[in-house]
N, C-alpha and C positions, 0 to 999 in steps of 0.2 A: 709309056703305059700309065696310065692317069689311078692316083694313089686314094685314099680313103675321105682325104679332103674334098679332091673334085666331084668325088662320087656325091657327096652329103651336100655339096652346093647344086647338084645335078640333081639330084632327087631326095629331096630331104625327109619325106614322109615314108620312103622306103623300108620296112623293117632291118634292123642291121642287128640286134643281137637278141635271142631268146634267152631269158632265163628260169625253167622250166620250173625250179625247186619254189621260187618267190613268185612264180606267174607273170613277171616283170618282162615286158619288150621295148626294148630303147630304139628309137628309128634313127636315120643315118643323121638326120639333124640335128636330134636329142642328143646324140652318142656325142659330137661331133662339139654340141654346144658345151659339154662336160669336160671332154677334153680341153676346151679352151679355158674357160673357168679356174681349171687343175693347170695350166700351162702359166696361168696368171698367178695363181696360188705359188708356183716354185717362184716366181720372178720374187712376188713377196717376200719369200726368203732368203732375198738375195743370189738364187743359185744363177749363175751365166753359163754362158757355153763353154763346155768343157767339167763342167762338176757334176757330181756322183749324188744321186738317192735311189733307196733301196726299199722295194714294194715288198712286204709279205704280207698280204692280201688273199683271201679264197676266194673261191670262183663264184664272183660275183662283178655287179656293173664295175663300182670302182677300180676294178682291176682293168679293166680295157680305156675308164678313161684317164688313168695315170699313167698307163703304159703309152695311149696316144700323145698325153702331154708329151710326157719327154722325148717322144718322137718328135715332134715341132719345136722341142725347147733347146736344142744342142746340148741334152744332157746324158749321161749315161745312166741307165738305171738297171742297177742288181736286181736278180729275180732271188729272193729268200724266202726257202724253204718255209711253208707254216708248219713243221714239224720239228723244226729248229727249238734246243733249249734255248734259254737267255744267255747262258754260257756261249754257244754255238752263237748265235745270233751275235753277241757281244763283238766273236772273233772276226766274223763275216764285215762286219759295219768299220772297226777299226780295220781290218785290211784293205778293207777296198775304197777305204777313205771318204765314204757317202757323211753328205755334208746334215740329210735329212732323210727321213724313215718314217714310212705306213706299216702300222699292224692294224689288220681288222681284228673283228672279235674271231673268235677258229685257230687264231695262228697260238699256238703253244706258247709260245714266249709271253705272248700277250695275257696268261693266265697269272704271274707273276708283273703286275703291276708296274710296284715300289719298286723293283731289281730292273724295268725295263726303263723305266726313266732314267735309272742310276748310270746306264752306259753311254748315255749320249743327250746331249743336251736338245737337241730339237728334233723329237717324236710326235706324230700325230696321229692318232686315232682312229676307229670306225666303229661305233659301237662298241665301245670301251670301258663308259663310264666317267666319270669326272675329273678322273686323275689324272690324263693324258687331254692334251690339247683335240678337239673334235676336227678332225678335216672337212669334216659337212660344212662346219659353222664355219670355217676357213673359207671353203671355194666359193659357198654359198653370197660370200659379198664381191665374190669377182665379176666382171663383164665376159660375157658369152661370144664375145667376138675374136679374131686371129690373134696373136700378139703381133706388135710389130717388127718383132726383131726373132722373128724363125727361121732355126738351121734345123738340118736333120738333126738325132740323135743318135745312140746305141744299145743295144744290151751288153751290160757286161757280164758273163757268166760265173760260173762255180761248179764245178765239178760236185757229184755227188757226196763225196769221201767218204764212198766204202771200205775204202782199208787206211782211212786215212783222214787230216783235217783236208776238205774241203780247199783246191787250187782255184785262183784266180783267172780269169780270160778276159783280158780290155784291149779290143783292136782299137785302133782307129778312128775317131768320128768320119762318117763320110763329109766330103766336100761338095761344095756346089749347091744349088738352092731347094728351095724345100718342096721343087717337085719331082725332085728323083727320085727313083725307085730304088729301091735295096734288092742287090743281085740275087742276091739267096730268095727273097721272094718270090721275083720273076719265074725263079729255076722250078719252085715247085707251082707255083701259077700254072706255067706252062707244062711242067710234067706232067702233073695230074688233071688237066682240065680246068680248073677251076675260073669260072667267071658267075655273071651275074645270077645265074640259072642254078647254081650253086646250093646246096643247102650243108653248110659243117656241124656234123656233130664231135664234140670234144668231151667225152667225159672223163680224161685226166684234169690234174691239177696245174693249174697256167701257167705255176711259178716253174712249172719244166722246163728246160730250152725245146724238145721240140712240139711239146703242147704249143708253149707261146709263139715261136717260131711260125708252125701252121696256123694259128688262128692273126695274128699279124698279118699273115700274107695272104689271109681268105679275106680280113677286112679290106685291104688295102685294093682286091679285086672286087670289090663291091658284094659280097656274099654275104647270104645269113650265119651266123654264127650259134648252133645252139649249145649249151653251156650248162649242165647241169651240178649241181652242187658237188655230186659224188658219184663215183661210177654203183649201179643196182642192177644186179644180173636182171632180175625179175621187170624193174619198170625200163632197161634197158630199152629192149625189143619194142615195149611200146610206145617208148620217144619217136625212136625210128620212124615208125608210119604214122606218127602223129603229127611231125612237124614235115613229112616229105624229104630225108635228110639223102641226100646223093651220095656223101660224102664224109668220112669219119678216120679217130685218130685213136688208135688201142694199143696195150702192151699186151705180152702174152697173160698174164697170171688174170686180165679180164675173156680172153678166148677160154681157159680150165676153167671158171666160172660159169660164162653162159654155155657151154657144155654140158653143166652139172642139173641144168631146166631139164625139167618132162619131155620126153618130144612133141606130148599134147602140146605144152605150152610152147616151143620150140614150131611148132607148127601152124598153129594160131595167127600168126603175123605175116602180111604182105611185106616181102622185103622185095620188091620190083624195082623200085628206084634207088636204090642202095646199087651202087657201081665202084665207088673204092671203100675198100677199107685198108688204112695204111696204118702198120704197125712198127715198132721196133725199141729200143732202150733195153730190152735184156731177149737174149735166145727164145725162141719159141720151139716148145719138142715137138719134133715131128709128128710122132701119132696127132698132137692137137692142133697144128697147123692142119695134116691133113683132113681131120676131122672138119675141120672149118669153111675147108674149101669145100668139102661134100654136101656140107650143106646150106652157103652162104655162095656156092659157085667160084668159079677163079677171080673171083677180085679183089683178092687179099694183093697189098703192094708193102715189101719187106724193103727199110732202109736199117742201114748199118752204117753208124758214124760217132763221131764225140764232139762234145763243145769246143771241143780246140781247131776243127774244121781242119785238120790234117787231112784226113781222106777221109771216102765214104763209097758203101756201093747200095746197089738198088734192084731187085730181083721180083718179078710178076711172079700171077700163081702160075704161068703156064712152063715158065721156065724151071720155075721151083721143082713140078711134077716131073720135070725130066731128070732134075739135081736135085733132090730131097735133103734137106736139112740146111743149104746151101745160103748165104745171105747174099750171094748175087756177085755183078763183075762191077768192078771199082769205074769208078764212074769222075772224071778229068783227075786221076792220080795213078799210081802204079802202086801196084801192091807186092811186097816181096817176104820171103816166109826164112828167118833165118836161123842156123843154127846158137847154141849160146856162144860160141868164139866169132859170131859174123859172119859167117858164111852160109851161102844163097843156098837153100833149101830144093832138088828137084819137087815135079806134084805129087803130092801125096802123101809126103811125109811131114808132120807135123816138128813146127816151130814157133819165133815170136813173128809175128806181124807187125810189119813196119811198113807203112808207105811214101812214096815221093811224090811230092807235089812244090809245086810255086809260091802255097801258101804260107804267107809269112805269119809264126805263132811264136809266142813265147810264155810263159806262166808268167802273172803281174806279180812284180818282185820278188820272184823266185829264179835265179841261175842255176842254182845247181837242180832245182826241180827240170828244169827247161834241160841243163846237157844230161839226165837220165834216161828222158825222154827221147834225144835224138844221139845216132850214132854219127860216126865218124863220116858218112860218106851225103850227113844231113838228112837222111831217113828218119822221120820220127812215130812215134808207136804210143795207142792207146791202154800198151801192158797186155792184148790179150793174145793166146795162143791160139794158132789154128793153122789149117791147111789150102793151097789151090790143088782142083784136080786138073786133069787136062785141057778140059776147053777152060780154064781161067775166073773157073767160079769158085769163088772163097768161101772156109767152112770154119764157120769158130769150135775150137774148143772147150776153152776156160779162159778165165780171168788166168796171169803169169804167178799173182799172188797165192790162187787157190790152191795151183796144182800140187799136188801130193805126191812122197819119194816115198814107199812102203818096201824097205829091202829092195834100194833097187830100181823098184818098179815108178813108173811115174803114172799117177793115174789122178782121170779129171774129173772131178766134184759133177759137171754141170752134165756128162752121160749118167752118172749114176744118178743124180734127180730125173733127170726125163723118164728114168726104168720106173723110179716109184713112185710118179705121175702117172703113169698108168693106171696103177693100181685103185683098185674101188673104193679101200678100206683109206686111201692118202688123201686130205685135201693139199699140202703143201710138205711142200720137204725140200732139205738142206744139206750137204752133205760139207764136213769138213776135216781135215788130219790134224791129229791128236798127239801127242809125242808118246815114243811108246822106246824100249829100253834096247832093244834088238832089232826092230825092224826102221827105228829113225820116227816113221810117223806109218800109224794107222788109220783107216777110215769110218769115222763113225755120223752116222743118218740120225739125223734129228726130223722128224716125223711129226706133223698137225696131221691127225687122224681128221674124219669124217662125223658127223654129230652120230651119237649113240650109236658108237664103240663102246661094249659093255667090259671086255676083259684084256687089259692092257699086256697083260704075259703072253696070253693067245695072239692076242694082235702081234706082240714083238717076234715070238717065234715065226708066224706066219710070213712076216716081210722080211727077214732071215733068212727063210726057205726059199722066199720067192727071188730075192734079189742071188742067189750064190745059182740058182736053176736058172739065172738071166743075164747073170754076167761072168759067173764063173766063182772060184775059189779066191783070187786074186783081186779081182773087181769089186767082190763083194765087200760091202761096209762088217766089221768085225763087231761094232755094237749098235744098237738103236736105243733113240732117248727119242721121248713121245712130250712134244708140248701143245700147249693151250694156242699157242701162236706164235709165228716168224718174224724177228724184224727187217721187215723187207721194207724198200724205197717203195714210193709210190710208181716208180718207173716200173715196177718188178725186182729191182735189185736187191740182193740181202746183205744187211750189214753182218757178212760172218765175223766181224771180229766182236763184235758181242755175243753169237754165239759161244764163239771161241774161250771169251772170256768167262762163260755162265759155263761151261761146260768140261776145260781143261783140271784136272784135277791140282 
């Protein structure tokens, strides 16, 4: 299967990436001649095959052609967060031992200067300012041609650290010459369609594994890429028909968004050529998946997986409507649902998930992270809880960390957010357990109303009422706190342990 290089010596005036926010289109040539520039750039700094740099960069050109260098350059490169403190940033660079480091301007850390040069000796720039070495003025005196000494590369990843610092994942470099392809590409290549005829809309952020993931393997299949700076409910819809896009990558918390448009404006737009849209990174609730599919048609395509490429499954909208809430059947792994002593779960009754597979993973310098992760019989698990029904379709729960023991009762954070997603008066909601003196832990709903909510006592009582007529006495959260906003990953994830922390008494 011929990779992103052939393509640009094939057709080099090809368009290969949109970027919508700056009006900027790089064609397969342009892209292609960056990447090498940037592949020249790392040599200059010494890096060889087998060493570490680490991009946090927004969604912009630079990002696709540092991310191609180290594709050709035999090097690993971390994808870091631009939401990252300099703290955060600091511990990411020293762990995963990246020899050299991109901040554009966007990236958090990068707002603090003087502390970002303090952590490592060789940082460069994009729009920075004077303090930090320019990567323009860097790549800008390279030659545009191959280098001569190209091996594949790899990502290394990092876990989001939602409940936690942020785990390391460094496979392998692949072997063999720099025109193989990467199997994880091929897989979605071929899953979804994707070839020339292709148009990708990505409006996550790239530093995600499976943002970048997908747009790697759309490049590498000669497709257009469009790439907008930030996901916009509003000019969302009109990227779509604008650039022809077949093809796109969402979490759920942008599905509750473009929900929340007029059906005027909902209605407004040709979406004919739109044929996938492929979500996943945190649960999607039902009412708003189905809503989605009623009005975008069955082409919503749900994966469920982690950086660590333990297992993963994958579930159409046709399947889904038979299995509602359902994240699909595991796909070359086995999935098994177990109780907390280890033992195998029949369907339907909820436990941890843990799959088997052949894939070799380990956490980067971490053992005792890696035997938490995998039991005794070598099954290992992404922490979260959930269920198979009969025919073998997997149903998440919760995160293992969230779940809540109220007297007793175990009850999961991520049912009780979907109930107050519903709600009209909710833009966003959180739920988490609280410690409380008799019952162990309580559950109380942290709640981002809707703009102009005028009376926050009325509003409290209201989701009170509505949530204990919804899920009962037990289910129901025991108090609600009303904020300005969630800190949620850009995946959709939230980090509740800062709520935890703003909120435990």
């Amino acid at each position: 299967m011929p990779n992103f290089i052939d393509h640009a010596i094939a057709a080099a005036d090809r368009p290969a990436a949109i970027f919508p926010a700056s009006g900027i289109t790089l064609t397969r040539g342009e892209l292609n001649a960056a990447a090498n520039r940037a592949a020249h750039a790392f040599r200059s700094l010494g890096l060889k095959r087998g060493d570490c740099v680490a991009l946090s960069i927004t969604n912009r050109p630079e990002f696709l052609s540092a991310m191609l260098a180290a594709q050709r350059s035999g090097l690993f490169y971390v994808l870091l967060s631009t939401k990252l403190s300099v703290e955060d940033a600091a511990y990411v660079l020293a762990d995963s031992g990246a020899q050299a480091a991109i901040f554009s301007n966007g990236s958090f850390a990068a707002e603090d200067t003087s502390a970002l040069r303090a952590i490592h000796d060789t940082i460069f720039g994009i729009e920075l300012g004077e303090n930090i070495p320019d990567w323009h003025a860097l790549t800008s005196r390279m030659p545009d041609t191959l280098p001569d000494d190209c091996s594949p590369g790899a990502a290394m990843l990092y876990s989001s650290g939602t409940t936690g610092r942020p785990k390391g994942i460094r496979k392998e470099l692949p072997d063999g010459p720099m025109g193989i392809t990467d199997p994880a590409n091929d897989g979605l290549i071929m899953g979804y369609g994707v070839d020339q005829d292709t148009v990708f809309y990505c409006p996550c952020p790239l530093y995600h594994a499976a943002p970048h993931r997908f747009v790697s393997a759309a490049l590498s299949a000669g497709t257009i890429v469009v790439i907008p700076d930030r996901f916009d409910a509003e000019r969302t819809l009109g990227q779509l028909v604008q650039y022809g896009c077949t093809h796109s990558l969402w979490v759920p918390t942008m599905f509750h968004r473009l929900l929340r448009l007029s059906p005027e404006e909902r209605a407004r737009h040709d979406l004919s050529r739109h044929r996938h849209a492929v979500h996943g990174a945190a649960p999607c609730p039902v009412h708003v998946k189905r809503a989605m599919i009623e009005w975008w048609g069955p082409i919503l395509d749900e994966y469920y997986g982690g950086s660590e490429g333990i297992g993963s499954s994958r579930i159409n909208s046709i399947d889904w409507l038979q299995h509602p809430g359902s994240v699909g059947q595991p796909s070359g792994c086995k999935v098994h649902i177990l109780d907390p002593d280890g033992n195998e779960l029949p369907p339907g009754e909820t436990g941890d998930i843990y799959f088997e597979s052949t894939a070799r993973f380990e956490y980067w310098k971490d053992d005792e992270k890696t035997r938490r992760a995998t039991n005794d019989r070598g099954w290992r698990t992404f922490g979260d809880v959930g269920h198979v029904d009969a025919d073998g379709f997997l149903y998440l729960t919760d995160r293992r960390h969230f779940m809540i023991i109220s007297g007793g009762v175990n009850i999961y954070p991520q049912e009780i957010e979907s109930v107050f997603l519903e709600h009209d008066q909710v833009r966003d909601a959180a739920v988490i357990g609280i410690p409380h003196e008799e019952f162990g832990q309580v559950a109380v709903a942290v709640i981002q109303p809707v703009e102009g909510v005028a009376d926050a006592d009325t509003l409290r009582d209201a989701l009170l009422d509505y949530a204990r007529r919804r899920l009962g006495p037990v289910k129901a959260p025991k108090r609600i706190e009303l904020a300005d906003s969630l800190p949620r990953h850009d995946t959709g994830k939230l980090y509740k342990s800062e709520l935890l922390a703003r909120f435990i008494d």
